[in-house]
N, C-alpha and C positions, 0 to 999 in steps of 0.2 A: 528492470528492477521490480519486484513484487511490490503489488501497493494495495491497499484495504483489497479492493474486490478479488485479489488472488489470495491474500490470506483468508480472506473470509472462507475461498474454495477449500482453502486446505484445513482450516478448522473443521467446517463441514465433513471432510475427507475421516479426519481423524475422530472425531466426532463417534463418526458412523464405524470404522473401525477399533477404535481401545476403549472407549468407553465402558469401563465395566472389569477390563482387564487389569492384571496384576501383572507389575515389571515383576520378570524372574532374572531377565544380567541386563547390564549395558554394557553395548561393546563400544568401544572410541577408538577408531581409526586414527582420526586426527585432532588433535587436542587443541590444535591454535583455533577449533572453533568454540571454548569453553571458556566461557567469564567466570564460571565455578572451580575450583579446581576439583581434577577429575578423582579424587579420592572423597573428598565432599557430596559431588557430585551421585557418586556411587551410592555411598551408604546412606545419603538423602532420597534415592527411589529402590533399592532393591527389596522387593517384598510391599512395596505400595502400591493401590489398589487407584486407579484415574477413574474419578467419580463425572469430570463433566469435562468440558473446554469452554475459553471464552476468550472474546480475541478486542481487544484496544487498540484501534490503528492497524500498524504492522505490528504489532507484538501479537500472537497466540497466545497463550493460555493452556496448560494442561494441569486440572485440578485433581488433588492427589487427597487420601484419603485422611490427611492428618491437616490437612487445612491449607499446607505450603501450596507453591504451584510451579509447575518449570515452564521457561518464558523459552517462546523459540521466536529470533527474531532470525529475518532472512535475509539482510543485507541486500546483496545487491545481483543475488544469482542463485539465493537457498528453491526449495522445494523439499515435498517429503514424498515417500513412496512406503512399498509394504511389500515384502517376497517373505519365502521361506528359508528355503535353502541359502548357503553362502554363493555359489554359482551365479543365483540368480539377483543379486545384490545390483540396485540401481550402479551404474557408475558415480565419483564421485558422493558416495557413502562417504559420512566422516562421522556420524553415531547413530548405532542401531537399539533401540530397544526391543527387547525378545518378549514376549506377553505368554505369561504362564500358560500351558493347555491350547491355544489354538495352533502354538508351532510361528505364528505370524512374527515379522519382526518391524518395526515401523523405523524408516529410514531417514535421517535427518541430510539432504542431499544438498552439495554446497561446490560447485566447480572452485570459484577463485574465494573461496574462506572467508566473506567480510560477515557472514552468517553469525551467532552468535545466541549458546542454551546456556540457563543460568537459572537456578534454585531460588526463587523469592516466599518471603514469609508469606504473603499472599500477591493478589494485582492491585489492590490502593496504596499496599507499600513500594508495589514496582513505580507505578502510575508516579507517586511522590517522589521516588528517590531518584527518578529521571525525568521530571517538570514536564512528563506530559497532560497535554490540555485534552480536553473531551474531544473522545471518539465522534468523527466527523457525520456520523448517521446519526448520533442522539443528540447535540448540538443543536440547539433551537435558534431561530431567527434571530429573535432578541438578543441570546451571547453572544451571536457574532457579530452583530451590529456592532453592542459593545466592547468586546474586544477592538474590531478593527478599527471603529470611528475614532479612536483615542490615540493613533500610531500616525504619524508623519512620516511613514515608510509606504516605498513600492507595494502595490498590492499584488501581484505575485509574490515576491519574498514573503509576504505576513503569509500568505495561506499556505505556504511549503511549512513554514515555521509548526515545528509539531507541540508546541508549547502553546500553540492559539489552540489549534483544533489538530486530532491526529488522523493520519493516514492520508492525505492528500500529497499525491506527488508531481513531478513534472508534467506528464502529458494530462494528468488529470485538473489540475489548474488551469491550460490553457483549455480543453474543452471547458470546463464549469463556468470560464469567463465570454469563452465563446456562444456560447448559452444564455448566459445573461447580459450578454452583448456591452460587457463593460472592457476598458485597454487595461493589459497589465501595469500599464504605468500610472495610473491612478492613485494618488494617494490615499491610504486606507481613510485618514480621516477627511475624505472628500464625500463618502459614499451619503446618502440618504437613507434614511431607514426604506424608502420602496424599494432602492437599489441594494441594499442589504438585503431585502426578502428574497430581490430576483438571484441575486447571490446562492443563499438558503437554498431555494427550489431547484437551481441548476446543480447542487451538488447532490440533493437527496436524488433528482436525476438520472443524472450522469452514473454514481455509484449504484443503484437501485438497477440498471441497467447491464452493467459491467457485471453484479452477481450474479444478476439471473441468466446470463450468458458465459457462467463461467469463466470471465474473462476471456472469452475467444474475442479478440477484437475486431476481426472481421466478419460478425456476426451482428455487429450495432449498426442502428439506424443511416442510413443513408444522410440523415440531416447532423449526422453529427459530424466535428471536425477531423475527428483522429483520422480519416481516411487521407484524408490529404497530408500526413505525414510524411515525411520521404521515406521511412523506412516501412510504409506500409504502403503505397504508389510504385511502382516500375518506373524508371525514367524512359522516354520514347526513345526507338532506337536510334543511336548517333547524337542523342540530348542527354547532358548533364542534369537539367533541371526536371526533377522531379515532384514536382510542387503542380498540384491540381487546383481548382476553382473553388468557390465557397458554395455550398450548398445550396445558402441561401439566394445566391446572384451568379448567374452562370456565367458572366463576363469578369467577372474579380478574382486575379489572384490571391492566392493566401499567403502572404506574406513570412518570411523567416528572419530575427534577428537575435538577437541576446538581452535578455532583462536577469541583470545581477550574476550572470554568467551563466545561464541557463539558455541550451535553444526553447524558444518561443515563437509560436505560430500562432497568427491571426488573421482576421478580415479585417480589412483597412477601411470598408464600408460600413461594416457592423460592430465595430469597436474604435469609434472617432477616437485618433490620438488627443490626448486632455490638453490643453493650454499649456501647463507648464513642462510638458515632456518637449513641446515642439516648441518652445522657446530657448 
């Protein structure tokens, strides 16, 4: 699933290609990706001019010249691309916008549809009208503390939760806590404000990281946990278990279980289960 650090990519992407450009058609392929309806949709970008992007969370940002902006959220398998020609169309195109003069067409690419582009009068009215909380990179210590210190909830769940802070997803949670060597099971209002800092800093981290590598994720530090992933480990031949060691301690496995129906990975060394989970 795309999470801040691949949208960030693809803001940048888009960024660097429409900026400046003028919709001249949108083509829709398929429409079950449009929270706008497609005649809306239409007459709201043709002949508009995309002055900047800016991206909250997972939501992108394309800012248009009358002030509105079109939200491109990417669900759970979106991406974008650019060709010319119809030939050369990403697979799985589901809306293209054409940009007057350069020929270019920029591709809204989505396999299983949970993707979703939508017209908003600007992004503090999107931000509002979908109770997202601050963009997980601007998010200062201090909010988060307060946020979380106030919740008698799982502290995995609160940081998935895009209503505290946005863009943080599954595997990035479980790095961000493996980092600040705190268990998911934790209750939010257990943390201390030092432990909220180390919080804070594993996510500027963690994210800071994941951009500047383009989200290639086997391009990040050897100290970090995603490598022991199972779906980024080979299981050894004739073994199921796919599951590597901690980084930090080369005799510990890293553990796999479920917190709130998520898989979850950790070091059982570096992330002591709290008193009330192991009771």
């Amino acid at each position: 699933m795309p999470e801040l650090p691949e949208v960030e990519t693809y803001r940048r992407f888009i960024d660097e290609l429409a900026v400046g450009q003028t919709i001249a058609a949108v083509q829709v392929n398929d429409a079950h990706v449009l929270a706008t309806p497609e005649d809306q949709l239409r007459a709201g970008l043709l002949g508009r001019t995309i002055t900047g992007t800016s991206r909250l969370g997972k939501n992108c940002f394309l800012e248009l010249d009358n002030g509105r902006v079109l939200v491109l959220h990417f669900g759970m398998t979106g991406d974008v691309g650019a060709y010319r020609d119809a030939p050369d169309a990403p697979r799985f195109t589901r809306v293209a916008l054409h940009l007057q003069g350069s020929g270019l067409r920029l591709a809204f690419i989505d396999p299983r549809k949970f993707g979703r582009i939508r017209l908003a009068e600007s992004a503090a009215a999107h931000k509002q009208a979908k109770k997202i909380g601050p963009d997980a990179l601007q998010i200062t210590a201090a909010e988060l503390h307060q946020k979380l210190s106030r919740r008698k909830t799982l502290l995995k769940p609160l940081l998935l939760d895009q209503g505290i802070t946005a863009g943080l997803g599954n595997w990035i949670v479980d790095e961000v806590l493996f980092q600040a060597k705190i268990h998911p099971e934790r209750l939010g209002s257990s943390l201390t404000e030092q432990e909220s800092g180390a919080l804070h800093s594993a996510v500027q981290t963690v994210l800071n990281t994941a951009i500047s590598q383009e989200a290639n994720y086997r391009h990040f530090p050897a100290s970090f946990l995603i490598h022991a992933r199972e779906w980024d480990t080979p299981a050894m031949p004739g073994s199921t278990d796919a599951h590597t060691f901690c980084p930090r301690h080369a005799k510990v496995k890293i553990e796999k279980y479920y917190v709130g129906g998520r898989a979850t990975y950790i070091c059982p060394k570096c992330q002591p289960t709290p008193v009330s989970a192991a009771s």
